[in-house]
ZAMARGU-4260 file (C-alpha; in steps of 0.2 Angstrom, whole numbers, plus 5000, padded with zeros to 4 digits):
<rodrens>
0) 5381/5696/6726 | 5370/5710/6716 | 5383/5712/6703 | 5383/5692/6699 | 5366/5693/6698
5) 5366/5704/6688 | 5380/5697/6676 | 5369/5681/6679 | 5352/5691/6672 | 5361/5699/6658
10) 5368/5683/6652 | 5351/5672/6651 | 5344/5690/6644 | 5359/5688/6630 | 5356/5667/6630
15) 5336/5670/6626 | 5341/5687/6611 | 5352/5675/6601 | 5341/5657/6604 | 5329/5667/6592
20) 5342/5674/6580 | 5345/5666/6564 | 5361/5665/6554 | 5367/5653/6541 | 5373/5640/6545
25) 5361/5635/6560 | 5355/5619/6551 | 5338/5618/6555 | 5335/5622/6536 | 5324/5607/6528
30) 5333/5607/6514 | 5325/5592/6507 | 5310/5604/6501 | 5323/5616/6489 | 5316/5611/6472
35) 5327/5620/6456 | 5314/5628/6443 | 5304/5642/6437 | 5293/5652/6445 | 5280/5667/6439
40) 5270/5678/6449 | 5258/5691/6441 | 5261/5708/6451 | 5247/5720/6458 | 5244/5739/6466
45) 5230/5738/6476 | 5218/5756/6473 | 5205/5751/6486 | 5195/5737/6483 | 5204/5737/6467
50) 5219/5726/6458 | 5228/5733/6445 | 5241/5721/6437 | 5257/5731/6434 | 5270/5715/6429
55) 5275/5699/6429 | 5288/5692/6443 | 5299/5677/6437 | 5309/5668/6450 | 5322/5654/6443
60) 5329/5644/6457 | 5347/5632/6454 | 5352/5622/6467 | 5365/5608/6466 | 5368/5606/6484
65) 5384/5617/6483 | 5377/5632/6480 | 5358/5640/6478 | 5356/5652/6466 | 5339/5665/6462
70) 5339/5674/6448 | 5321/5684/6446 | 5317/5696/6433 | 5303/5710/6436 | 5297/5715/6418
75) 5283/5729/6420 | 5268/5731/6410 | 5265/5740/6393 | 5285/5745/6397 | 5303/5737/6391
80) 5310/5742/6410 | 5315/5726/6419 | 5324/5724/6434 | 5335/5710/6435 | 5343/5703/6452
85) 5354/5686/6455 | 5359/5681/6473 | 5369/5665/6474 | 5370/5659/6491 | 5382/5642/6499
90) 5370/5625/6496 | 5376/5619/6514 | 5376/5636/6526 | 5366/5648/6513 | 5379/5661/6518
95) 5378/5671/6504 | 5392/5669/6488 | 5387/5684/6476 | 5373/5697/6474 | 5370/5710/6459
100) 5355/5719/6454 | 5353/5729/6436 | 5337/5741/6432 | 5336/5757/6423 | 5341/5768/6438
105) 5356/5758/6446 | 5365/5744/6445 | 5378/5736/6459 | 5386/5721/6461 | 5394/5712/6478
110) 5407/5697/6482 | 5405/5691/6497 | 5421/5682/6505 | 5430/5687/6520 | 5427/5706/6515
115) 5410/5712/6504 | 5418/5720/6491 | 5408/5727/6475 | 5402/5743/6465 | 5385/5753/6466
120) 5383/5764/6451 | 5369/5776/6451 | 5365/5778/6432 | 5355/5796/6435 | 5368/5806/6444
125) 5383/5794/6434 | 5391/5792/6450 | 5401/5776/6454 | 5402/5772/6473 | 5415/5757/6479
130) 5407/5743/6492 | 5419/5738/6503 | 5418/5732/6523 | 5424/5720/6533 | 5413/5704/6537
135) 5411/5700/6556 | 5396/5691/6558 | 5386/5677/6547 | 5372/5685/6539 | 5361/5682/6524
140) 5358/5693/6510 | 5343/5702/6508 | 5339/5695/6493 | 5338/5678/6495 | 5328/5675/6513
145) 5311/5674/6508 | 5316/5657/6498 | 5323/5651/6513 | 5309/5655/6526 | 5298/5641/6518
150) 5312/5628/6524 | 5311/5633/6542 | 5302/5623/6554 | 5286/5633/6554 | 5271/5631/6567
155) 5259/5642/6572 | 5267/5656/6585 | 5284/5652/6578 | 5296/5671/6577 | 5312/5672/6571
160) 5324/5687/6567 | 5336/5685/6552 | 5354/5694/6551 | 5355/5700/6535 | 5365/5711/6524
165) 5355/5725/6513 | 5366/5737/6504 | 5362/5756/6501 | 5372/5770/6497 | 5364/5782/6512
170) 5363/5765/6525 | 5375/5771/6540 | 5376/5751/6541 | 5371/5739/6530 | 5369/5725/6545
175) 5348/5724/6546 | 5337/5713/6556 | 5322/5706/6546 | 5307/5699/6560 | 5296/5684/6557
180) 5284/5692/6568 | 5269/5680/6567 | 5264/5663/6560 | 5248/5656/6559 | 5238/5644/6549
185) 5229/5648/6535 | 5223/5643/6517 | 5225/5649/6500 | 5213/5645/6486 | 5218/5642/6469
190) 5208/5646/6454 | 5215/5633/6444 | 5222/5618/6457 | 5209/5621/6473 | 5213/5623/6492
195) 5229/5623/6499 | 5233/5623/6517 | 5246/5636/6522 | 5256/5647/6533 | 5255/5665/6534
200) 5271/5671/6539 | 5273/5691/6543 | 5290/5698/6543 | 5295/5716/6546 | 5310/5724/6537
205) 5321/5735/6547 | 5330/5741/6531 | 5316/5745/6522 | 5300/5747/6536 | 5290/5738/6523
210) 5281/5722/6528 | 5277/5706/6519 | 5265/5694/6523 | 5270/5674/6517 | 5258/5662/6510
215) 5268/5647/6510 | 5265/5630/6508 | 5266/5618/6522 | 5269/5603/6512 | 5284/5609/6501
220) 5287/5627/6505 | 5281/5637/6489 | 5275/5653/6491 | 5258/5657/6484 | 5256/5671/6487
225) 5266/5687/6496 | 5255/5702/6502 | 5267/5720/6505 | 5265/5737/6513 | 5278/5747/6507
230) 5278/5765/6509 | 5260/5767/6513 | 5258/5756/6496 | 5247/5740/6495 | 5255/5727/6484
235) 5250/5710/6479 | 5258/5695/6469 | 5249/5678/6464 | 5257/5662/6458 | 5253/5659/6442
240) 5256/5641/6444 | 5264/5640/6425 | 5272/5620/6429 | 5253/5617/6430 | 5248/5602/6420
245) 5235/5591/6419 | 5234/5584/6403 | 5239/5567/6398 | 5239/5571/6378 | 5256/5583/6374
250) 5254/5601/6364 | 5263/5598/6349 | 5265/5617/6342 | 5274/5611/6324 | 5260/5599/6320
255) 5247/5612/6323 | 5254/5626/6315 | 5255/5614/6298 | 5235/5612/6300 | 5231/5631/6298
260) 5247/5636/6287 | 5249/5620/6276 | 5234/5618/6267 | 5223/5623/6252 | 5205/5621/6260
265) 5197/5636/6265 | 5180/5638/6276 | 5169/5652/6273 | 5153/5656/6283 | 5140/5670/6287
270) 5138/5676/6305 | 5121/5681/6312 | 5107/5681/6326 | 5091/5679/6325 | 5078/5678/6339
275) 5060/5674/6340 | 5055/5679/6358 | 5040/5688/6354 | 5027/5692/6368 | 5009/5682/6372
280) 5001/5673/6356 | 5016/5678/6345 | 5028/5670/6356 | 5040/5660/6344 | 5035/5667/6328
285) 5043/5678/6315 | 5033/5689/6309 | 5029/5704/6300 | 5050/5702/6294 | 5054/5711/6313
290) 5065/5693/6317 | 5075/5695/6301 | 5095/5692/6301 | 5104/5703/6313 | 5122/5699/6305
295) 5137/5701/6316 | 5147/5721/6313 | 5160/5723/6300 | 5176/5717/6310 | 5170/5706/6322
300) 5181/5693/6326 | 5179/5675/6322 | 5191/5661/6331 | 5195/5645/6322 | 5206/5632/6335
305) 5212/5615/6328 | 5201/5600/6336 | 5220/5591/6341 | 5217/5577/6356 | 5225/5591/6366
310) 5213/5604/6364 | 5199/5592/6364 | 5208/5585/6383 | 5207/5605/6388 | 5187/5607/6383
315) 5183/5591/6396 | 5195/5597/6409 | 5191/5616/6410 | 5170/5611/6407 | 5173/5600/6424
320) 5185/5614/6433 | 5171/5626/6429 | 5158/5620/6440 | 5170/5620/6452 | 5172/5640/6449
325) 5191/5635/6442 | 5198/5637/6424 | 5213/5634/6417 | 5219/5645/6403 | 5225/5640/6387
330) 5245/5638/6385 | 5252/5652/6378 | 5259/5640/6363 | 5241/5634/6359 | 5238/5650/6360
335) 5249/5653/6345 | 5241/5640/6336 | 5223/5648/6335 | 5218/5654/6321 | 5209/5674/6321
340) 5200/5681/6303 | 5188/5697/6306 | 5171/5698/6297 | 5176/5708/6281 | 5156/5715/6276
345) 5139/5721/6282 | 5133/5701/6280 | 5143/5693/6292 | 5154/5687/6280 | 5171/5679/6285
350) 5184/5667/6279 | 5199/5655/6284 | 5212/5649/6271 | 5227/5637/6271 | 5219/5624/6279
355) 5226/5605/6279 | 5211/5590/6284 | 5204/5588/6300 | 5192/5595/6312 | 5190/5614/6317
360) 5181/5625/6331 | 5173/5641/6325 | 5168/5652/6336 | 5163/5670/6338 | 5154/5682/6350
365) 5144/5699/6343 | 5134/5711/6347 | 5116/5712/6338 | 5100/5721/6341 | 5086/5711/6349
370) 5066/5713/6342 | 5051/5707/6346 | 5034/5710/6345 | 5024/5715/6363 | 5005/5715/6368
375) 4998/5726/6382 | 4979/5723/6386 | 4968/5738/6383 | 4952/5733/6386 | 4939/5720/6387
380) 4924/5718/6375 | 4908/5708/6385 | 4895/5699/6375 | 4876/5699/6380 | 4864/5689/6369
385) 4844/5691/6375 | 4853/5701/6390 | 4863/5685/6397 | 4881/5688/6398 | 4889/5675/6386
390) 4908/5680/6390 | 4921/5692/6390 | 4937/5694/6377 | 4951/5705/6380 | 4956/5720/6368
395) 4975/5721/6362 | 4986/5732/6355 | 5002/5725/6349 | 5021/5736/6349 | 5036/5731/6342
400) 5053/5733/6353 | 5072/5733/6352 | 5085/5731/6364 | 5105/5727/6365 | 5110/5709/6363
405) 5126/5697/6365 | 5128/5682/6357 | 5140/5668/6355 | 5140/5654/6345 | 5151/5639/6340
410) 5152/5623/6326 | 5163/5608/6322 | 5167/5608/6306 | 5178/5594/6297 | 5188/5595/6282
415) 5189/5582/6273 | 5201/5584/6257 | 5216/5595/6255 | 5207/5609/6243 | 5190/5607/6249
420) 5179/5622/6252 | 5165/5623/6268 | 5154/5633/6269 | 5144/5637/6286 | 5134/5647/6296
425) 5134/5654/6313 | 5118/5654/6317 | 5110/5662/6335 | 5092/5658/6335 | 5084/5663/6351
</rodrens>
């Protein structure tokens, strides 16, 4: 009797272990929420209180119901290294298909079939090792889980482990366990499209002891944002939501580029601050010369953007986003499309050549020295006449003052005629 209940015990022990095990091929996927495109991420350390941006994270996702594939791409900063990993998994039981992985220290690459089969070549030493082990149990590759953890049936308190396979060449087995250990609810707030209502998934490695915490959208499953601890290392990496698009007017890049290239008009202008805050009964006035031009610095940039329906769309939006404490940036083929010329002298001189008809923002920002004139009350004189006090008036003594100032200042300009020549000033008066 003890030893069935025994067997008995071991058995529901075993029943309960594998009820929170998941393989491919379970089908409690949601694969109505797997969307094919592009994905970047910018990548952080985090040095205390501090984020310091190290690279860009590119995810590119192909599905076509027979097969999901994840190509990503790590480029790191101020650096031409890249690491470049593919993981192509099956559309129906994501078991997974093929992996490889290529970066300046290694490269390897894996079939999957009915034996994992591949090469793992360390580029340092030069040393080739051959992959090659039978498959006994479904598993998924180490690569590819987190794109699948957003399709689970997700609710607060859920936990899950994942069979997967992580190669290494030192792993004494490359069968690892990967934990959902906690899922609660959460929100993650997005500088350009708002509030998002989230869960927060934690899941612990067993190949690597690094933990990952999952931002992950409850409505379609993208992640947001993916927190890590890795080898005593803080990480961080934000979506930076480049399918983003609010405009109803389309960029046309060739069009610009003709209205800053194709021309013959040119604008020139002067850049310069002045300011009249002056102290007490000088207040507003300039005088004695001390408010005289303060012309921008020899090499000061000055910004001319094409006034295109496009950009004129992106003023309105981003000056309605920004009292909503949101921005969103320019695209990087606007970008191209903007127009940079220095200030070539000691006058605030600049000029922009090339130019076709239409309407044009100039703007700039410089550095100037601020003056003014002060008073300070010394003293008061009284006057008596017959020994009655008639009054009192108060004794100044005035000071000029400088300090460092920042301006910025912007203008509209409109060219008429091909050939025509504007001349303008940017003016800070304070």
């Amino acid at each position: 009797m003890k030893y069935f209940l025994l067997l008995f015990f071991i058995a529901v022990a075993s029943f309960c272990k594998s009820q929170n095990i998941l393989a491919p091929g379970n089908g409690i996927f949601e694969k109505s929420k797997i969307k094919s495109g592009r994905t970047e991420m910018v990548y952080f350390a985090i040095n205390g209180s501090r984020k310091v941006e190290i690279g860009t994270f590119s995810v590119d996702i192909v599905y076509d119901t027979k097969t999901i594939s994840v190509y990503t791409t790590l480029q790191f900063m101020k650096s031409t290294d890249a690491w470049v990993d593919t993981c192509i998994s099956d559309g129906a039981t994501f078991k997974p298909i093929y992996r490889s992985s290529f970066n300046k220290d290694n490269a390897f690459v894996i079939n999957y079939a009915n034996e994992v089969k591949g090469y793992y070549y360390n580029k340092q030493t030069k040393k080739r090792t051959t992959i090659q082990e039978p498959v006994k149990d479904a598993f998924f590759d180490s690569y590819a889980y987190p794109y699948f953890i957003g399709l689970l049936p997700l609710t607060a308190g859920y936990k899950k482990d994942l069979v997967v396979f992580d190669y290494k060449p030192e792993n004494q087995t490359n069968i690892k366990r990967t934990r959902i250990e906690e899922v609660k609810n959460n929100t993650y707030v997005s500088s350009t499209t708002g509030e998002h209502k989230v869960w927060q998934v934690s899941v612990f490695e067993e190949a690597t002891n690094d933990k990952y915490d999952y931002y992950i959208d409850k409505n379609n499953g993208r992640i947001w944002k993916i927190e890590i601890l890795a080898k005593g290392q803080k990480l961080l990496l934000l979506d930076k939501e480049i399918d983003y698009n609010p405009f109803v007017n389309k960029f046309n890049k060739e069009e610009t580029l003709k209205l800053i290239k194709n021309g013959s008009a040119v604008i020139t202008g002067e850049v310069f601050a002045r300011d009249n805050q002056n102290d007490g009964m000088l207040k507003g006035k300039a005088i004695f010369n001390i408010n005289k031009k303060q012309f921008a610095k020899k090499g000061t940039s000055v910004v001319l953007i094409p006034q295109t329906e496009f950009f004129k769309e992106w003023l309105i939006v981003n000056d309605d986003l920004r009292k909503k404490g949101r921005a969103i940036p320019l695209p990087k083929e606007v970008l191209e499309c903007i127009k940079v010329t220095p200030v070539y002298d000691d006058e605030g001189h600049f000029e922009f050549v090339n130019l076709m008809p239409g309407e044009y923002l100039v703007y700039t920002e410089f550095g100037y020295v601020h003056t003014g004139i002060k008073s300070e009350v010394v003293g008061y004189t009284d006057t008596y006449m017959n020994g009655m006090f008639q009054g009192s008036r108060e004794n100044r003594e005035y000071y000029g003052y400088s300090a460092n100032a920042a301006a910025s200042v912007k203008k509209i300009i409109t060219i008429k005629t091909d050939g025509e020549k504007v001349s303008i000033k940017l003016k800070k008066t304070l």
